[in-house]
Biopython code that builds the backbone (N, CA, C, O; Angstrom):
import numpy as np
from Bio.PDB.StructureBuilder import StructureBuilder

atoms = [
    (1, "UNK", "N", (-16.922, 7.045, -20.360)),
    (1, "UNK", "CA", (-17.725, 6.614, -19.242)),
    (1, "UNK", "C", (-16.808, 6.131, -18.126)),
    (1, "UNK", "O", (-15.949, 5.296, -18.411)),
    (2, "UNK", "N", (-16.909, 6.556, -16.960)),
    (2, "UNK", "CA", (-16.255, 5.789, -16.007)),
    (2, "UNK", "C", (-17.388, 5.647, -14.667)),
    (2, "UNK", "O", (-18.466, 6.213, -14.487)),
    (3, "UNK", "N", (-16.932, 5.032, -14.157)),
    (3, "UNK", "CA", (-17.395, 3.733, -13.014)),
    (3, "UNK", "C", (-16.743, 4.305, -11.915)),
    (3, "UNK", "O", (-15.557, 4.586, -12.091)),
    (4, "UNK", "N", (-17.320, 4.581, -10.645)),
    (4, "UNK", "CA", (-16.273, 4.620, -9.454)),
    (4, "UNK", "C", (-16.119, 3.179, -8.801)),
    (4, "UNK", "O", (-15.110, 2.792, -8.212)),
    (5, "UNK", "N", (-17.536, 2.287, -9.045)),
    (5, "UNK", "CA", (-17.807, 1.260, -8.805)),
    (5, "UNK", "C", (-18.703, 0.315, -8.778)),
    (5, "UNK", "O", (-19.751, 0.607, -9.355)),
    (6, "UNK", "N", (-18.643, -0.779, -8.277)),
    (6, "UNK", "CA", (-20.359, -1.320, -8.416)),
    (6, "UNK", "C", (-20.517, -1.796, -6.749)),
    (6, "UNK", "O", (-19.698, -1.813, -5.829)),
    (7, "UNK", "N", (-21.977, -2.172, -6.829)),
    (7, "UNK", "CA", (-22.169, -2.559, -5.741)),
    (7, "UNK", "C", (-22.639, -4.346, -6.223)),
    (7, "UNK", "O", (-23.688, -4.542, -6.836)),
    (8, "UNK", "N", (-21.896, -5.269, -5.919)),
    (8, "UNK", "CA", (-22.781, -6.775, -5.917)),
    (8, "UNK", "C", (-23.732, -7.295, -5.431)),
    (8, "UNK", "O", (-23.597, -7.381, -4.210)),
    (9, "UNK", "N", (-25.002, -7.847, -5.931)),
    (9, "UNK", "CA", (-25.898, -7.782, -5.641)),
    (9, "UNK", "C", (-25.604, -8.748, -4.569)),
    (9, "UNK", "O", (-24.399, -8.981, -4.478)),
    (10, "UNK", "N", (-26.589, -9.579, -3.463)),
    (10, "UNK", "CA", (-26.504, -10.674, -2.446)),
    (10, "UNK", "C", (-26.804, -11.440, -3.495)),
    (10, "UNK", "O", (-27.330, -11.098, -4.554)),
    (11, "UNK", "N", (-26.365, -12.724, -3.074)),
    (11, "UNK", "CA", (-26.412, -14.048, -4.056)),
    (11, "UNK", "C", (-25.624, -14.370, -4.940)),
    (11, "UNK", "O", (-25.533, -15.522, -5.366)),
    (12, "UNK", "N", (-24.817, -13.224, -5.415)),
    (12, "UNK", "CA", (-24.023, -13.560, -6.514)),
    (12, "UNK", "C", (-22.806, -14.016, -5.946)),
    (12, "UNK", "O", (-22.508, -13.689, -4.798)),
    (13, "UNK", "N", (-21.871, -14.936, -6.827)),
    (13, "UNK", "CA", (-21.146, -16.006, -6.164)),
    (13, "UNK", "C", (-19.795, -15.729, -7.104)),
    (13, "UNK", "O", (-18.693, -15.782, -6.559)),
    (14, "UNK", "N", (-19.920, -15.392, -8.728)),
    (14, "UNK", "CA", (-19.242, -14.908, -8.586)),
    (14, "UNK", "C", (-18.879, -13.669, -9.800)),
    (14, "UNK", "O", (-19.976, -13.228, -10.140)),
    (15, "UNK", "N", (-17.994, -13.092, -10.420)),
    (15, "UNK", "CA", (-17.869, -12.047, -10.766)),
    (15, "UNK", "C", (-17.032, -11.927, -12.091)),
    (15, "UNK", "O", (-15.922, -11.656, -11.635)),
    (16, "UNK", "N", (-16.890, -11.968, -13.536)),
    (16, "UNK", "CA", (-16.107, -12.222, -14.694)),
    (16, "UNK", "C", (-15.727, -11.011, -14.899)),
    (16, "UNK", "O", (-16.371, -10.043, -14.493)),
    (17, "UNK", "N", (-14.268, -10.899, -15.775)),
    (17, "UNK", "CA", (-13.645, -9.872, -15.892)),
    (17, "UNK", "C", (-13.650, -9.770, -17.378)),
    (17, "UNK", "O", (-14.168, -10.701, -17.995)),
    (18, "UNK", "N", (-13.084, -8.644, -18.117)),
    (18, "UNK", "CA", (-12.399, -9.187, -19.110)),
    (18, "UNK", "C", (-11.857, -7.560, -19.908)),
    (18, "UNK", "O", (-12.362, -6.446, -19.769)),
    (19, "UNK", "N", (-10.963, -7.878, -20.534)),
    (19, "UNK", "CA", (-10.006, -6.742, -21.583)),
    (19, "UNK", "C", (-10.243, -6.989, -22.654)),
    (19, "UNK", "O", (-10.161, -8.119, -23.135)),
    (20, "UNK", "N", (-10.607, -5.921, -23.281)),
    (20, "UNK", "CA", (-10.515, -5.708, -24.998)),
    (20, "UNK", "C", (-9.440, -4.741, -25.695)),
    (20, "UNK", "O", (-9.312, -3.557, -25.386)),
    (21, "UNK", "N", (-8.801, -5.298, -26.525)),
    (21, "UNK", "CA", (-7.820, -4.220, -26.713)),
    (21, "UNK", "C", (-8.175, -4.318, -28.246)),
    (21, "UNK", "O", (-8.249, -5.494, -28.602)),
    (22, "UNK", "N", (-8.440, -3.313, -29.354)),
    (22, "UNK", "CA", (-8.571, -3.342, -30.158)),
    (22, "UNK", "C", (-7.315, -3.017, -31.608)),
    (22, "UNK", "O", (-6.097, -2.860, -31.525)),
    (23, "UNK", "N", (-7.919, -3.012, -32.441)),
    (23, "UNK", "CA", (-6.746, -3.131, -33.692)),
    (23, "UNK", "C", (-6.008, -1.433, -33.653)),
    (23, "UNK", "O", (-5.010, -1.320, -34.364)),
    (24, "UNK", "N", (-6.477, -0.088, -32.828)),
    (24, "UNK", "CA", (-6.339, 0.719, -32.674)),
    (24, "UNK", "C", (-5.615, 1.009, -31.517)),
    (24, "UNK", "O", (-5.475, 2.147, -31.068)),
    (25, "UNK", "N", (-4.964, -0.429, -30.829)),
    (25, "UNK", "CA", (-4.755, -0.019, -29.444)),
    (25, "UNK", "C", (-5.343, 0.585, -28.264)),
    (25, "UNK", "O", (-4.750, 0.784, -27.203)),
    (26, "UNK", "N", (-6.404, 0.827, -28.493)),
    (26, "UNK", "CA", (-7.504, 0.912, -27.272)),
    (26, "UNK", "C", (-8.030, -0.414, -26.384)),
    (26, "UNK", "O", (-8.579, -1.471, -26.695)),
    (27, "UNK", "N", (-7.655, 0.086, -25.329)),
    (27, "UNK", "CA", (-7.835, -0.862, -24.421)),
    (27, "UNK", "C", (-9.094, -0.527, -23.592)),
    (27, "UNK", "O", (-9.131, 0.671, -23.311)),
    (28, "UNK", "N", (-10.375, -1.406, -23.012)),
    (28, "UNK", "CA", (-11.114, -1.437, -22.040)),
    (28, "UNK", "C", (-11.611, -2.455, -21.185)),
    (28, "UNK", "O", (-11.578, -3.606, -21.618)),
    (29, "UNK", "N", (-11.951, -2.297, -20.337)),
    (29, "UNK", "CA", (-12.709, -3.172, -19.261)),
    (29, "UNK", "C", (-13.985, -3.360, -19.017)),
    (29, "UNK", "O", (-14.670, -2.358, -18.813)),
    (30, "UNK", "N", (-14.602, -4.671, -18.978)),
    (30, "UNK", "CA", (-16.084, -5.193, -18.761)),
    (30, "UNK", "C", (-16.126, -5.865, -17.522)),
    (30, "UNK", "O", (-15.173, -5.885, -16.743)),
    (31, "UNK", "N", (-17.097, -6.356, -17.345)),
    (31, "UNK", "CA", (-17.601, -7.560, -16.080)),
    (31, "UNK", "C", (-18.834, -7.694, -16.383)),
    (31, "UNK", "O", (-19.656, -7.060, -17.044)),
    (32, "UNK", "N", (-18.810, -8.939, -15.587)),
    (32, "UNK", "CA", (-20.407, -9.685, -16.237)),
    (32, "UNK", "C", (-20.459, -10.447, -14.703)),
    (32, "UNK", "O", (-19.481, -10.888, -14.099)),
    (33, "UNK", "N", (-21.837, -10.473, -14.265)),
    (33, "UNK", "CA", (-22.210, -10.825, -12.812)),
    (33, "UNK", "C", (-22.622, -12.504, -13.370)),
    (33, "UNK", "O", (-22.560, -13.503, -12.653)),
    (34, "UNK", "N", (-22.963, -12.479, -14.546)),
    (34, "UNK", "CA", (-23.581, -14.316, -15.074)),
    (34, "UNK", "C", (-22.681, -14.844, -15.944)),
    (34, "UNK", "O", (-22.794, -16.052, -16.156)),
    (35, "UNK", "N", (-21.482, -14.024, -16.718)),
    (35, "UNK", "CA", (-20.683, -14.767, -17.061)),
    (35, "UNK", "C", (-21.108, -14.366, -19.098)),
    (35, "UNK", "O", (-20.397, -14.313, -20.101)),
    (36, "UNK", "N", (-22.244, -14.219, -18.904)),
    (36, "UNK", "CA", (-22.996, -13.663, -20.478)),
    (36, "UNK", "C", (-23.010, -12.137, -20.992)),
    (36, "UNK", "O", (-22.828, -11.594, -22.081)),
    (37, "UNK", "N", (-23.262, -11.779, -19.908)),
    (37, "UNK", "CA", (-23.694, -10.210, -20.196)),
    (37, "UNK", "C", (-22.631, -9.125, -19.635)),
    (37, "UNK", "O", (-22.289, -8.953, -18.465)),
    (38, "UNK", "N", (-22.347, -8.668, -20.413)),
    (38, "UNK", "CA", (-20.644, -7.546, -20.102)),
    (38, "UNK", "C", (-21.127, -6.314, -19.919)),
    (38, "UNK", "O", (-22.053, -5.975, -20.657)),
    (39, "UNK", "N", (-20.553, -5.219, -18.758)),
    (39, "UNK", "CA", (-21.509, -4.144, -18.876)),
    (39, "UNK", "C", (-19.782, -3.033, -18.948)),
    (39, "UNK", "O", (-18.935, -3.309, -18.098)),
    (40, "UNK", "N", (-19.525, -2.101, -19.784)),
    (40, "UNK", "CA", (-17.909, -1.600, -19.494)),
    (40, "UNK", "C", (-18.241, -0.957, -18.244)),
    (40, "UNK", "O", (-19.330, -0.674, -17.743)),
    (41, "UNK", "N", (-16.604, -0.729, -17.711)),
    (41, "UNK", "CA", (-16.448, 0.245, -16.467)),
    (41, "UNK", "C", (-15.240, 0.714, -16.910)),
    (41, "UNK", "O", (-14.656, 0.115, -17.812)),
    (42, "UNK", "N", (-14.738, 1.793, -16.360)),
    (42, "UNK", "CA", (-13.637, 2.289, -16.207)),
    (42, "UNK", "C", (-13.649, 3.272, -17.858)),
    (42, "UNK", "O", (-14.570, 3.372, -18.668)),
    (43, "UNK", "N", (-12.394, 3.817, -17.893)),
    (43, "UNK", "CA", (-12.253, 4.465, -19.565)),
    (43, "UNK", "C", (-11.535, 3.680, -20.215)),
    (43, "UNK", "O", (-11.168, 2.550, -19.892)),
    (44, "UNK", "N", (-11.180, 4.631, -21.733)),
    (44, "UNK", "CA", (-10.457, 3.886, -22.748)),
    (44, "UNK", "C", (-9.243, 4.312, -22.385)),
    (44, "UNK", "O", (-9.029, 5.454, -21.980)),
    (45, "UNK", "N", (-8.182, 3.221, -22.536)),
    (45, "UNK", "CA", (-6.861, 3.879, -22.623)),
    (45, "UNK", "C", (-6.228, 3.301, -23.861)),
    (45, "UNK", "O", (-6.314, 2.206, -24.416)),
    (46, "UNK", "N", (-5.550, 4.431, -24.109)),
    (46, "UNK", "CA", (-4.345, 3.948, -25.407)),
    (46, "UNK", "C", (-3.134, 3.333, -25.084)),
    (46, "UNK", "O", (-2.252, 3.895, -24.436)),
    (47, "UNK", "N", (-3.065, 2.183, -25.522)),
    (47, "UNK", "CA", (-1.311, 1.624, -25.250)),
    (47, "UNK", "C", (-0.627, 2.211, -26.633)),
    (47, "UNK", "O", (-0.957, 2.606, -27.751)),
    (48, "UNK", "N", (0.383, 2.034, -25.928)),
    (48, "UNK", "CA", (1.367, 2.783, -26.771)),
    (48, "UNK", "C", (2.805, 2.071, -26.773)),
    (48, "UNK", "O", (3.746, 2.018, -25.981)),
    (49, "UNK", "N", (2.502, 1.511, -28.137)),
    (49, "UNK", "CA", (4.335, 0.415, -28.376)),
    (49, "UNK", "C", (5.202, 0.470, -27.642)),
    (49, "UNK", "O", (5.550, -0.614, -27.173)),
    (50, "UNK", "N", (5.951, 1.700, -27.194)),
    (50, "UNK", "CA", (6.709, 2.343, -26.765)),
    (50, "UNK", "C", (6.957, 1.796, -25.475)),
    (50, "UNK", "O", (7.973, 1.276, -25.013)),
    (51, "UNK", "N", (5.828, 2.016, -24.977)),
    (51, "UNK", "CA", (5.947, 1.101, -22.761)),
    (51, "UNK", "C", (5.347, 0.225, -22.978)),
    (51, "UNK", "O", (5.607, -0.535, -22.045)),
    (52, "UNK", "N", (4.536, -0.336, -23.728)),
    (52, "UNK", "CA", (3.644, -1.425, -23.731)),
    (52, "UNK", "C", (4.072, -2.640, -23.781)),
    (52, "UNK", "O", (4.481, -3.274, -24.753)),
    (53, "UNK", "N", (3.911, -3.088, -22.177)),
    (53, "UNK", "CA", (4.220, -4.530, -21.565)),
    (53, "UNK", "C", (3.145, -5.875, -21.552)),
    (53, "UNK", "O", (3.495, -6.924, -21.011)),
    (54, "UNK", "N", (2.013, -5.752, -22.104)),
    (54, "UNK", "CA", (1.175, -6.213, -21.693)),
    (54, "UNK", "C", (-0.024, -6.301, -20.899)),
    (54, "UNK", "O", (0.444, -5.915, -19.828)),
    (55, "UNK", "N", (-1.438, -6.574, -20.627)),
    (55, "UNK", "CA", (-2.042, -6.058, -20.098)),
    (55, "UNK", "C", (-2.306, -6.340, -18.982)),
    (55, "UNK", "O", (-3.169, -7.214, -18.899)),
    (56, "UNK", "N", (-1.777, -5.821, -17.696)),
    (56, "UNK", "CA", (-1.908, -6.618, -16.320)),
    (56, "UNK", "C", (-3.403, -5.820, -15.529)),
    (56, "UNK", "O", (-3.864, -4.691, -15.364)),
    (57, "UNK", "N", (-3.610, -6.711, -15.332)),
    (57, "UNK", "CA", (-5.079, -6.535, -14.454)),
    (57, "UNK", "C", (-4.914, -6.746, -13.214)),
    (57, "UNK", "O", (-4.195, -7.675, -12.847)),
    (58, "UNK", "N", (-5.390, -6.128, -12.545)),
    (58, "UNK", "CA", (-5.267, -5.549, -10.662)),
    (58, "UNK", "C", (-6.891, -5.595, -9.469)),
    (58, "UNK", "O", (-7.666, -4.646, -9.592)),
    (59, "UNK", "N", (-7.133, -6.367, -8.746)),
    (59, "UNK", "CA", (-8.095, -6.651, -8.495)),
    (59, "UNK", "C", (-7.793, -5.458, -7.447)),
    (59, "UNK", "O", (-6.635, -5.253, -7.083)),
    (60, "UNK", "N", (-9.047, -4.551, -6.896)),
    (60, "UNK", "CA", (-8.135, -3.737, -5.371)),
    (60, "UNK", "C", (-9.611, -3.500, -4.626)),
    (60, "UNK", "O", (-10.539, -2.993, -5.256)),
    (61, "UNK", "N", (-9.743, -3.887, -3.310)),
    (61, "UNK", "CA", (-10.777, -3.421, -2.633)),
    (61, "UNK", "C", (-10.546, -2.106, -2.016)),
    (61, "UNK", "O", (-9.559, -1.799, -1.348)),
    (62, "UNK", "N", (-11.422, -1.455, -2.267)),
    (62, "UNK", "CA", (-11.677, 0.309, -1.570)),
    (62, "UNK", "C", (-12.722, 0.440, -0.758)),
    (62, "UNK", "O", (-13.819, -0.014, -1.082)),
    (63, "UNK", "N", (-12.458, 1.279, 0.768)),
    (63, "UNK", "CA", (-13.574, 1.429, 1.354)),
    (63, "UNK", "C", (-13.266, 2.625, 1.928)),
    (63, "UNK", "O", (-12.542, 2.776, 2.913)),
    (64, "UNK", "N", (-14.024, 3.787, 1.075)),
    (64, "UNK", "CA", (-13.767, 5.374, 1.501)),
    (64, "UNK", "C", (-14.500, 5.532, 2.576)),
    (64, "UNK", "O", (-14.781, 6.720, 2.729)),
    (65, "UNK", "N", (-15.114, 4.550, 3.735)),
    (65, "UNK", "CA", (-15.892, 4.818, 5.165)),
    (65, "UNK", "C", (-15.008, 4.200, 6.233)),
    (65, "UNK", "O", (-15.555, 4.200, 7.335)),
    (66, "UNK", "N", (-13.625, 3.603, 6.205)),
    (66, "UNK", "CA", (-13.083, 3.070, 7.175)),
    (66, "UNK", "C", (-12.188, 2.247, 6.897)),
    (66, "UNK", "O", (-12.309, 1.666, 5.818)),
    (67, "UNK", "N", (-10.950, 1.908, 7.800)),
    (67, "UNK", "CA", (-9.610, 1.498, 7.172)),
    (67, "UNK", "C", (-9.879, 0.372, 7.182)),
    (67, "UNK", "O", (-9.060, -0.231, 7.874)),
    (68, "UNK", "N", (-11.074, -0.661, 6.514)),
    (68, "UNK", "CA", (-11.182, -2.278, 6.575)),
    (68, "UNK", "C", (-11.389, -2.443, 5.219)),
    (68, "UNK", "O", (-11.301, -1.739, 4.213)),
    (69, "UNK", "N", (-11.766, -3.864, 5.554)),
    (69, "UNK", "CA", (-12.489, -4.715, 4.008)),
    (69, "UNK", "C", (-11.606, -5.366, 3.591)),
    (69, "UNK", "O", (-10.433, -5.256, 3.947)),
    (70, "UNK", "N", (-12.229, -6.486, 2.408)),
    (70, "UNK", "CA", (-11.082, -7.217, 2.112)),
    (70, "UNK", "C", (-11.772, -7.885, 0.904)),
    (70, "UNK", "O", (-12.992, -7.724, 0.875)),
    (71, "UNK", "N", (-11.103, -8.765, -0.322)),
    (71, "UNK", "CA", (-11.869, -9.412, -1.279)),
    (71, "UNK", "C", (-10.892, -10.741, -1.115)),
    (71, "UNK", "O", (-9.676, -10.761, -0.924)),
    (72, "UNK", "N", (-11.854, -11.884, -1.255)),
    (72, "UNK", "CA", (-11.503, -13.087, -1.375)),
    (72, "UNK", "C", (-12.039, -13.682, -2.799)),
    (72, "UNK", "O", (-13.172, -13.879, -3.239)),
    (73, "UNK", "N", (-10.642, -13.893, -3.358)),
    (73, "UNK", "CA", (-10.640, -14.643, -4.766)),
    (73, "UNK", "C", (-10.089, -15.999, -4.403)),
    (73, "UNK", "O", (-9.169, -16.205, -3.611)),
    (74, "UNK", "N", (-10.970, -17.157, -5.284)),
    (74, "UNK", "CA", (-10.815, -18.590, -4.861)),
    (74, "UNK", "C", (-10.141, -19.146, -5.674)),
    (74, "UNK", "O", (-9.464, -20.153, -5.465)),
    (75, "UNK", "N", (-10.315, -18.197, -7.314)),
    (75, "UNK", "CA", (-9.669, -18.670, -8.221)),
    (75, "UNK", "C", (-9.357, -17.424, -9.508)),
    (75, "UNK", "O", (-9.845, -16.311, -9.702)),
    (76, "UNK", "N", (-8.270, -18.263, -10.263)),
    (76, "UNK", "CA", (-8.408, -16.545, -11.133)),
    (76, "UNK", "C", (-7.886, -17.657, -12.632)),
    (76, "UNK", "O", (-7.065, -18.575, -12.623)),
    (77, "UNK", "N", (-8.621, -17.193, -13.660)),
    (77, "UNK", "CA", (-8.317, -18.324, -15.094)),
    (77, "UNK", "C", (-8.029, -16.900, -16.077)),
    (77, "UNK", "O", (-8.854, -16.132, -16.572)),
    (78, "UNK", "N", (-6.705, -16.886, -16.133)),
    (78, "UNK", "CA", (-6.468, -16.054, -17.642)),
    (78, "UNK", "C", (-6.415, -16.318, -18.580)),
    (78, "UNK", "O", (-5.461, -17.093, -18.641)),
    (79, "UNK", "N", (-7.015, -16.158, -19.929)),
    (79, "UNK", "CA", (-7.256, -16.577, -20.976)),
    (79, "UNK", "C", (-6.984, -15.508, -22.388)),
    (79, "UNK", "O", (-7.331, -14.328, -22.324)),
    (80, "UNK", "N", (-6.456, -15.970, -23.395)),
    (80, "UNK", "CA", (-5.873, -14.927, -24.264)),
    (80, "UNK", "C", (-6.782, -15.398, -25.388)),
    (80, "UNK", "O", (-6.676, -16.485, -25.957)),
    (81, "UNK", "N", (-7.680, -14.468, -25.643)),
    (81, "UNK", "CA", (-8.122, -14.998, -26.889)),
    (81, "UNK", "C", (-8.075, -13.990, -27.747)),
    (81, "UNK", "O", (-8.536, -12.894, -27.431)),
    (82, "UNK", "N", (-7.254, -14.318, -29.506)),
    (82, "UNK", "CA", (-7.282, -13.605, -30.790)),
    (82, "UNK", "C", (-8.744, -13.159, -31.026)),
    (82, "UNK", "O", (-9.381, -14.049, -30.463)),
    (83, "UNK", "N", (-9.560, -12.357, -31.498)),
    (83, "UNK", "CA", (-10.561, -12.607, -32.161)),
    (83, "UNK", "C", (-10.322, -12.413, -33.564)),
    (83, "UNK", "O", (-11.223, -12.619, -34.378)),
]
sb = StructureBuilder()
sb.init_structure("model")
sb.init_model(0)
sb.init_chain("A")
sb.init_seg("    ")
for serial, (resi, resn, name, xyz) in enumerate(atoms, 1):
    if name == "N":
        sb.init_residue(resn, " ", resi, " ")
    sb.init_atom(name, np.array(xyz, "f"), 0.0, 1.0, " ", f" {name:<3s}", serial, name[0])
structure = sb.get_structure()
C-alpha cells in the first residue's frame, strides 16, 4: 500500500508518527491524527544489517501546484520502545 499523502483535516492541532520494525526486519510507517488510532502510509522496507544505521525519520512538505509551503513543528519527542 502506499500513500502519496494525506490531507489534515481543519482543527487538528496535531499529528503522531511512528516506526515499526519487526523481528523480520521490516520496517513501516503509521500516523494517528488523535494520538490512538494508527492508519499505515508509505511501503514495507527491508533493512538490511549490512547498511543498517538506524531508523531516521524525515518530515518534508510537498506542493506539486507551486514553489511554496512550509510545515511548522513546535516539538518533536523520540521514543524507543522494545515491544
Amino acid at each position: 500500500m502506499t500513500n502519496l499523502g494525506i490531507i489534515i483535516p481543519d482543527g487538528v492541532t496535531s499529528v503522531w508518527f511512528r516506526s515499526d520494525i519487526g523481528t523480520a526486519m521490516i520496517n513501516s510507517y503509521e500516523y494517528s491524527l488523535d494520538g490512538k488510532t494508527y492508519i499505515p502510509f508509505g511501503g514495507h522496507y527491508l533493512l538490511k544489517w549490512g547498511s543498517y544505521r538506524g531508523d531516521y525519520i524525515g518530515i518534508y512538505n510537498f506542493n506539486n501546484l507551486s514553489n511554496n509551503g512550509y510545515i511548522d513543528i513546535d516539538w518533536l519527542h523520540y521514543l524507543v520502545k522494545n515491544k
